[in-house]
N, C-alpha and C positions, 0 to 999 in steps of 0.2 A: 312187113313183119318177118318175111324170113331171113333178110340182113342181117338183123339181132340174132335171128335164132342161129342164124351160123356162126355169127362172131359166139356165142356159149358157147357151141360145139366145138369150136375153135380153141378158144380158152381150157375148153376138160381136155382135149386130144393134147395139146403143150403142157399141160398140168401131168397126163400121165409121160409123153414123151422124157420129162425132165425126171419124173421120178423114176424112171427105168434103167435112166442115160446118167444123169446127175443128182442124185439126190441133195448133195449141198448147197444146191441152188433152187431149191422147192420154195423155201419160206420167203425168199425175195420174189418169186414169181406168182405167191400166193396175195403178197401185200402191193403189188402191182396190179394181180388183176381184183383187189378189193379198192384201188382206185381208179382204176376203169367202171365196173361194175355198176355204181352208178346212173355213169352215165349212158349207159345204155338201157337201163332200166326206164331213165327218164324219155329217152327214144321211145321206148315199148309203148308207156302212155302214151308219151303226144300222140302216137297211129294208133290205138286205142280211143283216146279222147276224139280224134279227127272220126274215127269210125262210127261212136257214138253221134257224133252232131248230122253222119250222112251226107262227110264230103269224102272227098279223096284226100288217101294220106301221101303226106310226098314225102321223100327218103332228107331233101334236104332239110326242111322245118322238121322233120323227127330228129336228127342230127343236132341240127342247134337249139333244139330246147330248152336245153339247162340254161341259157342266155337269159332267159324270159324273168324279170325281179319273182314272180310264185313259187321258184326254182332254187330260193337261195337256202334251203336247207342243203345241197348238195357240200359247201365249202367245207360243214364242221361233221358232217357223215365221211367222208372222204378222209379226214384228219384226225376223226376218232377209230375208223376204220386202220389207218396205216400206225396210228398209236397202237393200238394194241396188239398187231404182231411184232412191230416190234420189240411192245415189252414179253412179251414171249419168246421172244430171240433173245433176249437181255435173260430171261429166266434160265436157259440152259449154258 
């Protein structure tokens, strides 16, 4: 679990980096990490779900998760996700 949580912490530290350094490149590093985000989420379960059943969670099946067919909401979260900042890009 603290893989994920680093990669977030990771993601906020480059989110504010960019807006200190570059702020015109914020909305494209927002709508990147709205399609990463995901799939890390879906990480966070599986070592959740693994946790719950009282096995060991391993870093690789947390990883390839989203692979799994229970998982296919990820394609049109991710695409509705990167749609809508960009139509917020498109708005200004």
């Amino acid at each position: 679990g603290v893989w994920f949580g680093v990669c977030f912490v990771a993601m906020g530290a480059l989110l504010m980096l960019t807006f200190n350094r570059a702020p015109a490149y914020l909305m494209a590093l927002i709508s990147g990490f709205l399609l990463l985000g995901p799939f890390i989420c879906v990480g966070c379960y599986a070592i959740s779900y693994a946790l719950e059943r009282g096995k060991q969670p391993e870093i690789k099946r947390a990883a390839l998760a989203f692979h799994q067919p229970r998982r296919a909401v990820l394609g049109p979260a991710r695409l509705l996700g990167a749609l809508s900042v960009s139509g917020k890009l498109r708005a200004r």
